[in-house]
C-alpha positions in Angstrom: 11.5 -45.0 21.4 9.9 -42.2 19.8 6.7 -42.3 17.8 8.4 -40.8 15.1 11.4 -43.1 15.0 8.3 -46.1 15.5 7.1 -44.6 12.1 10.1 -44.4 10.5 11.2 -48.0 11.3 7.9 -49.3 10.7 7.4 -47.7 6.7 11.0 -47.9 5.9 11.0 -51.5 4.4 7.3 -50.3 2.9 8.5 -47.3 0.8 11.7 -48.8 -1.3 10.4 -46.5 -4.4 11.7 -43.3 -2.6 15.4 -42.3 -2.7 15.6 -41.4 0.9 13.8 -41.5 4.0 14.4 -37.8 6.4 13.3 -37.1 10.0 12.6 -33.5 11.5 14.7 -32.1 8.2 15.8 -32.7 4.9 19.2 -31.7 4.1 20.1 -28.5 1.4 21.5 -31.7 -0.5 18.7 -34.0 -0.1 16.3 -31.0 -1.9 16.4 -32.1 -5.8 13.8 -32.1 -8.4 15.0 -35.4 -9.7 14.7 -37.3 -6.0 11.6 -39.0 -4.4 12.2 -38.2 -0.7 9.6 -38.4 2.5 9.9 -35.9 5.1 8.5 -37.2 8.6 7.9 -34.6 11.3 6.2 -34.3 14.9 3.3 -32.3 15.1 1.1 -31.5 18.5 0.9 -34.6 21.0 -2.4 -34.4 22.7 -3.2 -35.9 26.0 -5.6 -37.6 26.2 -8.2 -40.6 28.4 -8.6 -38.7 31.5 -9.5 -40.7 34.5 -8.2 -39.9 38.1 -7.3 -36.1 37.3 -4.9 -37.3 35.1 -4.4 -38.3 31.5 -3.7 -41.9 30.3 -2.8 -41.6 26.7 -1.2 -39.3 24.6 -1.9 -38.9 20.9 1.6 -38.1 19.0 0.3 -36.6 15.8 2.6 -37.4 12.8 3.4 -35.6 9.7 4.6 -37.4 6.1 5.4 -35.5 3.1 6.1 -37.3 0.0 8.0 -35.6 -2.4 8.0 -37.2 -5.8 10.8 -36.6 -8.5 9.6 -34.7 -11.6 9.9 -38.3 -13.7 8.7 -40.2 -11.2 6.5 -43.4 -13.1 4.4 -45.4 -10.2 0.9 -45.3 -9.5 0.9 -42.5 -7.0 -2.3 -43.1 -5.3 -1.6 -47.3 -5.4 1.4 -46.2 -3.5 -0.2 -44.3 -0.7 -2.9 -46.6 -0.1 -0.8 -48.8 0.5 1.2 -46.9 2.9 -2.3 -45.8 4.4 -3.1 -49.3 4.8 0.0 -50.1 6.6 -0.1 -47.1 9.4 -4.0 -48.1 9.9 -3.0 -52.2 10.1 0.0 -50.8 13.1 -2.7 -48.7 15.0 -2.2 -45.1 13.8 -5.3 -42.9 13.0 -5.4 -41.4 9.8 -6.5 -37.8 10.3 -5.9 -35.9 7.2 -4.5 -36.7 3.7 -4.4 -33.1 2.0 -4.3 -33.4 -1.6 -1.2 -33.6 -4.2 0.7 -30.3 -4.5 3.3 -28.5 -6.1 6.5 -27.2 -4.2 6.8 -23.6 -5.3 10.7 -24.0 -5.3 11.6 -27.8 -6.4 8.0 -27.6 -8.5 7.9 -31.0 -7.1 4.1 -32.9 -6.7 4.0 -33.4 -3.5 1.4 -35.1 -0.6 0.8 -34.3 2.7 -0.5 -37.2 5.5 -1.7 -36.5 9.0 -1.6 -39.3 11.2 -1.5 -39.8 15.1 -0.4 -43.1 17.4 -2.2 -43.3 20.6 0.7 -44.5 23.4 -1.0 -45.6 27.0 1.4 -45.1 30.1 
């Protein structure tokens, strides 16, 4: 299975205060300012533990937006940590957690997370 389908499966039951859940691409009808939505996409996988002339892990990096809807009413950051917490507790690496921002079209507040899972072969 994928490590992006693994992240999806495993924050799914987590993140019940969003009105959908997209991977790779959020459909022209998914995009409304009234809708929280999180986008998952795959970003670089880097291999890595070298031993032999040959690598032994690879680090699938992981990207989550969360776009909230324009009345949106929860505790943003409450929210994330908790979602933070989660990823760390199932072994990804948090690498980057950007900031809140707005979409230029949907003028949505948005966040974006970095994270990477480590897979051995």
């Amino acid at each position: 299975m994928s490590a992006l389908k693994l992240t999806y499966d495993l924050i799914k039951p987590l993140i019940t205060w969003a009105d959908n859940i997209y991977l790779k691409r959020v459909p022209q009808s998914g995009v409304a300012p009234d809708k929280t939505f999180v986008l998952l996409t795959e970003l670089a996988a880097d291999l890595e533990d070298y031993g032999s002339n040959s690598f032994n892990s690879i680090d699938f990096g992981i990207q989550i937006q969360i776009f909230y809807a324009m009345n949106f009413n929860q505790d943003y950051e409450n929210l994330e940590i908790q979602l933070l917490k989660k990823l760390e507790a199932n072994g990804y690496r948090i690498t980057a957690v950007r900031g809140h921002a707005i979409d230029p079209d949907t003028h949505q507040d948005f966040q974006t997370i970095l994270i990477t899972k480590r897979r051995f072969n």
